[in-house]
N, C-alpha and C positions, 0 to 999 in steps of 0.2 A: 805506805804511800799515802801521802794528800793531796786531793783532788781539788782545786779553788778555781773558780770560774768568774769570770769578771765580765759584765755585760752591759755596755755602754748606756743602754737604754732602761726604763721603768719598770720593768718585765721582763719574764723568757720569751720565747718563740713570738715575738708583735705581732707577727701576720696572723694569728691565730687571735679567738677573740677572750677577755682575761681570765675567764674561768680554765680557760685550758692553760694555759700560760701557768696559776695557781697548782692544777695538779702537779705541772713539772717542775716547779720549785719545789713540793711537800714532798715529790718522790725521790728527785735528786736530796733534799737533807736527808730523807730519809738511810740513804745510800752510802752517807757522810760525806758529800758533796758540798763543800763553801761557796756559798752564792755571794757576789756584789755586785749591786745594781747601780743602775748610774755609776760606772765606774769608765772612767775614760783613761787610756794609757797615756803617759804623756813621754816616755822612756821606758826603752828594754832592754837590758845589757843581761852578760854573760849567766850573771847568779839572779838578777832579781827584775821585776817590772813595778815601777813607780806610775802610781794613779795619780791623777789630777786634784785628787782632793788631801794625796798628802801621805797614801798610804805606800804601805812597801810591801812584794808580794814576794819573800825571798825564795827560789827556785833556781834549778838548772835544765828546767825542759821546759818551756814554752809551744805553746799551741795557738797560732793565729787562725783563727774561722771569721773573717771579718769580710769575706764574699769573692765573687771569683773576676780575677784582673783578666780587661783582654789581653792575648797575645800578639793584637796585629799590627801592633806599631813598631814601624820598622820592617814589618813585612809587606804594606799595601799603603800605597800612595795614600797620604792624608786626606786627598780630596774625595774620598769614596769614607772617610768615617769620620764621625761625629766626636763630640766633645770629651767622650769618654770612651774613646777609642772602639766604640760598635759598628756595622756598617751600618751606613745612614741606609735606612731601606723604608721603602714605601707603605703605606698599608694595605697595599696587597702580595707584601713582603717583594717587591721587587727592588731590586740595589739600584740606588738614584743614580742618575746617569747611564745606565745601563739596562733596560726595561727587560732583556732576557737570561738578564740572572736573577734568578731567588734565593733567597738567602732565609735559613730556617735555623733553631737551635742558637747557642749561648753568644755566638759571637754577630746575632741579629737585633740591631738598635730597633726594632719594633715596637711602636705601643699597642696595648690588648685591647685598644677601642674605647678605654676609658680615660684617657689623659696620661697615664702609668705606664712604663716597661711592662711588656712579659716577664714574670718568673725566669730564673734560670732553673727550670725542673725539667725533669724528663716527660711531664705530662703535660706542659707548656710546649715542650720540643718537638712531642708527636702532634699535637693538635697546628704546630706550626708547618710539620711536615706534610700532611693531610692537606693543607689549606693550598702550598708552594704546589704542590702535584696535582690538584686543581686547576690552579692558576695556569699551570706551566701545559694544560689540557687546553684550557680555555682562549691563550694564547695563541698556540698553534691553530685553534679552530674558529679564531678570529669572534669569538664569544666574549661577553663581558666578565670582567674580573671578580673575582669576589673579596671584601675587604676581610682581613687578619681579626677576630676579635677575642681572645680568651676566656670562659668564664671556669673557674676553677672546679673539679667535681670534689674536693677536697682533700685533708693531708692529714696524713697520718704519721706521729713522731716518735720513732722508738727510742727510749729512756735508759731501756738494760735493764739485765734478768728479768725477760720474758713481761715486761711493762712496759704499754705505748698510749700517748695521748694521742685521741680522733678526733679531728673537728669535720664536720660537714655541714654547709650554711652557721647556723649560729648556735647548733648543736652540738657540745663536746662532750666526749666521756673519754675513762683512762682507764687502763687494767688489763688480764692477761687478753682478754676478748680485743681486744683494740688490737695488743701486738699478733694477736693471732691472723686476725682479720686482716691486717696489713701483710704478713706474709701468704693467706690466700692471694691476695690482688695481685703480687708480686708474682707466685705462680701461672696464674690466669696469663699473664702479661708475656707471658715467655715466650719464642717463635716457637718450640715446639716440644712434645712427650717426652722427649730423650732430654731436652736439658731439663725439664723438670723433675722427673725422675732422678738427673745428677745432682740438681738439688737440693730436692729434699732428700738423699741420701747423704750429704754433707752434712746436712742440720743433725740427720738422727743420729749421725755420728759424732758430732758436737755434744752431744747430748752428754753422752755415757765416756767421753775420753777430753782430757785434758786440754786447753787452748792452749795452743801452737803458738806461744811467743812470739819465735821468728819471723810469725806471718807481720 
């Protein structure tokens, strides 16, 4: 099996700053993973995807990770979403027109207080949820609102076999400590003992027995 990866942009992971970006190129070849940068698809049929610059990537499985499309067109009157099909929502995540709906998570057109979209992350999603429950307090109690703003506590990228690149502020590091440390947080984050414990009883079982294809 060959693994070739084609990445529109200059770098892996952009959101991260390029020292990180550099370890997951080095770990990915290392892996035997084909990297193309700057590679733009221009066509993808059945056996193969043609790049923009001319290249031919022959295959018959294809994997598109190019972000996540709303679903709400078609389901909610246009005039409640914006250009790219999000709900136009306020920044105090209130849905325009509508000042007692809030609207939090992926299909929320909110900026983070800086000119930019929120993340579609789950750590964007809670911070948005936090904010909306807030709000949706402070409404009822006829208090002033508080505005939406994100600041990332940072991310961590798991790579494969037990390697993950960590940025936080403008500090990166890579190696088995990153992916460890990300499956800490992920624990931490759980609602409760019982699913961590399911858990981590899946990993250690991962451990010592065969991946499950089928999964």
């Amino acid at each position: 099996m060959q693994i070739t990866l084609a990445q529109g942009g200059d770098r892996l992971i952009p959101q991260c700053v390029p020292s990180a970006s550099k370890m997951a190129a080095k770990r990915l070849k290392k892996q035997g993973v084909v990297v193309h940068l700057n590679a733009v698809a221009e066509e993808i049929t059945a056996d193969a995807v043609y790049l923009a610059d001319g290249t031919v990537l022959n295959t018959k499985t294809v994997m598109w990770t190019a972000g996540v499309a709303s679903p709400l067109r078609g389901m909610v009157d246009d005039e409640y979403l914006n250009e790219s099909g999000y709900f136009k929502t306020r920044g105090t995540l209130q849905l325009v027109g509508h000042d007692e709906v809030f609207i939090a998570g992926d299909i929320a057109g909110v900026e983070n207080g800086k000119g930019t979209r929120a993340p579609q992350t789950a750590q964007a999603a809670v911070s948005e949820g936090r904010t909306a429950a807030l709000n949706c307090y402070q409404l009822m109690t006829q208090k002033p609102l508080k505005p939406f703003s994100f600041i990332s506590k940072g991310d961590i990228m798991p790579i494969g076999d037990w390697y993950a690149v960590a940025q936080f502020g403008s500090f990166a590091f890579g190696g088995r400590f990153a992916w460890w440390l990300r499956r800490t947080i992920f624990l931490m984050e759980m609602w409760s003992w019982m699913n961590r414990l399911k858990v981590v009883t899946d990993w250690t079982l991962n451990i010592f027995m065969p991946r499950d294809t089928s999964q």
